[in-house]
C-alpha positions in Angstrom: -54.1 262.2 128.9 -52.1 264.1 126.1 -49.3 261.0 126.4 -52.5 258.7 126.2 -53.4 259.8 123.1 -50.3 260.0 121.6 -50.0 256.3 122.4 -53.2 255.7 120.4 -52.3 257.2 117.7 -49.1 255.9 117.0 -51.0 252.2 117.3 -53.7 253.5 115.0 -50.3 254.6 112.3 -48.6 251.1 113.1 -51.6 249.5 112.6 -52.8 250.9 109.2 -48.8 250.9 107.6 -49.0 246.9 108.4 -52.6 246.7 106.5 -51.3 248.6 103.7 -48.2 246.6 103.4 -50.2 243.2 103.7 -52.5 244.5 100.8 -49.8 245.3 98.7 -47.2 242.5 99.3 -46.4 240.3 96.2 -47.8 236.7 96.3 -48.0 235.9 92.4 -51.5 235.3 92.1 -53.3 237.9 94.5 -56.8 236.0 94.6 -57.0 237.7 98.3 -57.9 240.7 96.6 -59.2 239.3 93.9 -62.2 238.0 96.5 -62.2 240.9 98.3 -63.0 242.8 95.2 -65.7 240.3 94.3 -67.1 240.8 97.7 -67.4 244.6 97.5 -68.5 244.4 94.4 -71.2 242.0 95.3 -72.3 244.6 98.3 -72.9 247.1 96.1 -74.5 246.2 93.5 -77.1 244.8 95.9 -77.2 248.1 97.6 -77.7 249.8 93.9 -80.5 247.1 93.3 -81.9 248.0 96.9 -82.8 251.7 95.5 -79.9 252.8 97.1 -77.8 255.4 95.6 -76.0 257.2 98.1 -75.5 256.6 101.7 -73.6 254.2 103.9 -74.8 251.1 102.4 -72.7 252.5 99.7 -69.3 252.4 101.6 -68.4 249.6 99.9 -68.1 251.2 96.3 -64.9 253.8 97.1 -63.1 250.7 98.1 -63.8 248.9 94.5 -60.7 250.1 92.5 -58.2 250.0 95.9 -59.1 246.5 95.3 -57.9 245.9 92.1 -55.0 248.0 92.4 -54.2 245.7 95.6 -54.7 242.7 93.4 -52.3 244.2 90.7 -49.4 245.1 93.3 -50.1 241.0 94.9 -50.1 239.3 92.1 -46.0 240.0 91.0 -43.6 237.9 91.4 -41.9 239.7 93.9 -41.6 243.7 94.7 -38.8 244.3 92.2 -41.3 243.7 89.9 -42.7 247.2 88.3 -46.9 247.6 88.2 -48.1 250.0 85.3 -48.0 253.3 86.5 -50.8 254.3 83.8 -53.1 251.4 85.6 -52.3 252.5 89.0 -52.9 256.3 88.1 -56.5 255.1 86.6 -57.4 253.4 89.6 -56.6 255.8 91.6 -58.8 258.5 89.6 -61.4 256.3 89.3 -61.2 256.0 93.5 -61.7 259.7 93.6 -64.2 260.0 90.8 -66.5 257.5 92.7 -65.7 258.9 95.7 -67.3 262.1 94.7 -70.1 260.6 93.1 -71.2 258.9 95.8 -70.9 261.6 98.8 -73.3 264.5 96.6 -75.9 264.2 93.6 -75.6 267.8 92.9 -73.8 269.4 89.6 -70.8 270.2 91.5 -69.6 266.6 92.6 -71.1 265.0 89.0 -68.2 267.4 87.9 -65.6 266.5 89.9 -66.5 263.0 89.4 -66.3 263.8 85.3 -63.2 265.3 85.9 -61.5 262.8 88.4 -62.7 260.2 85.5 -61.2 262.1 82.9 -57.6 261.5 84.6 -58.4 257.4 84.1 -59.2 257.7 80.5 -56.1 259.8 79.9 -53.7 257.2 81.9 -55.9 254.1 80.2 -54.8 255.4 76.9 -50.9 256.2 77.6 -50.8 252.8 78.7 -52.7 251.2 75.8 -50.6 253.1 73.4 -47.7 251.1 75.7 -49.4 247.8 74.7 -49.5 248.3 71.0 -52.6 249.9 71.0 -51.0 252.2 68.0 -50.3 249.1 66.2 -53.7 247.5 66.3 -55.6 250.8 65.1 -53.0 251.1 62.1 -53.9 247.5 60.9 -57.6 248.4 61.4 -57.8 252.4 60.9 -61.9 251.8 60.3 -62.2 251.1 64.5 -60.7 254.5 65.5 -63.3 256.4 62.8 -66.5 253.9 63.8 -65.9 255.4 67.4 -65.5 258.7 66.7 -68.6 258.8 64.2 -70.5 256.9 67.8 -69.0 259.8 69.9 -70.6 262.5 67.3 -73.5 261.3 66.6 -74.5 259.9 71.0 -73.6 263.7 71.4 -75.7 265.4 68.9 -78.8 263.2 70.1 -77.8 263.7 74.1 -76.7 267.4 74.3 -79.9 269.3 73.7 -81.8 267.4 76.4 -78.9 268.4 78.7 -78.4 271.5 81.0 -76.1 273.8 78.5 -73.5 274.2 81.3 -73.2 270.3 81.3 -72.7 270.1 77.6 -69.5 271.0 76.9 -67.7 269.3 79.8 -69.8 266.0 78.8 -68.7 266.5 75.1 -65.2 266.6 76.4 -64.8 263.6 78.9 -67.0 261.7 76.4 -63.9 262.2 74.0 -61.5 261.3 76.1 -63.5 258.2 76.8 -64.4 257.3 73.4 -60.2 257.3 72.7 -59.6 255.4 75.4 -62.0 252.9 74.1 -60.5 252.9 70.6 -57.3 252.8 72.1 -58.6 249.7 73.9 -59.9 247.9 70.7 -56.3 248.9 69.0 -54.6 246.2 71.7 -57.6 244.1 71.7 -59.2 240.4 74.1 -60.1 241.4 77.5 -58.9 244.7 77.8 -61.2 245.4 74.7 -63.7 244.2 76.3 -63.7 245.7 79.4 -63.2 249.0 77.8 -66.5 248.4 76.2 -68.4 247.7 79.2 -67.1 250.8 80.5 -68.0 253.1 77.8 -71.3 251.3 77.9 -71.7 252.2 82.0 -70.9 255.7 80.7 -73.1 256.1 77.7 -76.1 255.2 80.4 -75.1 258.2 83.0 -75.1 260.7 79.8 -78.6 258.9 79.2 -79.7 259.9 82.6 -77.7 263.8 82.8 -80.4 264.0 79.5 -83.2 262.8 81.2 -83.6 259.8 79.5 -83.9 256.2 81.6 -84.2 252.9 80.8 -85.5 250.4 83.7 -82.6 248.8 86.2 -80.2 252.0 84.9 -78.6 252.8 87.8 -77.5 248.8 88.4 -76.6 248.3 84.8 -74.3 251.1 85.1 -72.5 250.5 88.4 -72.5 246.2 87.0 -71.0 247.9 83.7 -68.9 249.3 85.5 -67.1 246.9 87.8 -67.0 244.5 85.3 -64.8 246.8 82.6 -62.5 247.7 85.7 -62.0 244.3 86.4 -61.5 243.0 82.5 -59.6 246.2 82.2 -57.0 245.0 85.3 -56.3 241.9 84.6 -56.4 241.9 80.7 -54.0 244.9 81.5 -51.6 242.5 83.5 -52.2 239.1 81.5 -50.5 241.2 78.6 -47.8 242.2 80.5 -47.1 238.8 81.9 -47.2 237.8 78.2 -44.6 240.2 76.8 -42.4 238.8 80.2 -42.8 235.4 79.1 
């Protein structure tokens, strides 16, 4: 029996090393992942639509940004080829934040969440800063203070209809997010405009930690969401194939 399940087990290891080194092989265009990505995302969404927040009709939404990362590690040339570590660190965060999000709707996971997030806006920016996002915000300085004047003033309408032990840790992620956005406006096109969507998906959960709702919210968010991941990833990539070219 014990040589039994040995056996098993070293199948079950065989089996998942191959399936991680299909999904990450290089094919120079990774659509596989690409439509697998699509495909998840289109699961859950209509799960979110169906009322459904939590649950295993869910179990499609932890698998969202392994996806993409997938898609980024596929689509090289070849596996010489470096991927962003800053975009592969923000995936991976954002794998954990929604991961936590989605198991508990109690204050304790909503902070883990905040804080697994907070690690992708802090990799988002190092690498933005890596794709001239410095440059961009020097030629426009007006973008960095427009966000920061949004951040302060979302916050002084949002905080008081918060929890006070949930103010200061929203304050602080919503900072990190809001530079991460400018960051994103500093290198500009699709990473811009995913960055947006995201902050967008984000400014809607600090609608709802206050109380406040809006009809379809919890879809808006999660569609905001998915959509800046993916304009994120492959504007993200699209430059880097640029500066290669």
């Amino acid at each position: 029996m014990m040589i039994t399940r040995r056996s098993t087990g070293r199948r079950i290891r065989r089996a998942a090393a191959e399936a991680a080194a299909r999904a990450t092989r290089p094919d120079g265009h990774g659509r596989g992942a690409l439509v697998a990505f699509g495909a998840l995302a289109a699961a859950d969404l209509v799960a979110v639509a169906g009322d459904r927040t939590r649950g295993p009709r869910r179990a499609a939404k932890p698998l969202l940004m392994p996806a993409l990362a997938s898609y980024a590690l596929r689509r090289r040339a070849d596996e010489r080829t470096p991927v962003p570590a800053t975009l592969m660190a923000g995936l991976a965060c954002a794998t954990a934040g929604d991961t936590a999000l989605l198991l508990d709707e109690h204050e304790p996971a909503f902070l883990l969440g905040m804080a697994a997030f907070l690690g992708t806006q802090v990799s988002y920016t190092a690498g933005y800063a890596r794709l001239g996002a410095l440059r961009g915000l020097r030629r426009r300085p007006w973008t960095a203070a427009g966000c920061l004047a949004g951040w302060a003033a979302a916050n002084a309408v949002l905080a008081p209809s918060m929890e006070k032990r949930l103010r200061l840790p929203v304050a602080g992620y919503s900072l990190a997010l809001t530079v991460m956005g400018a960051a994103a406006l500093g290198v500009g096109g699709r990473v811009a405009a995913g960055a947006a969507a995201f902050v967008g998906s984000d400014l809607l959960i600090g609608l709802q930690a206050s109380g406040r709702r809006v009809p379809s919210q919890e879809l808006l968010i999660m569609a905001g969401y998915i959509l800046g991941q993916y304009l994120i990833t492959t504007g993200w990539l699209d430059r880097l194939d640029e500066a290669d070219s």
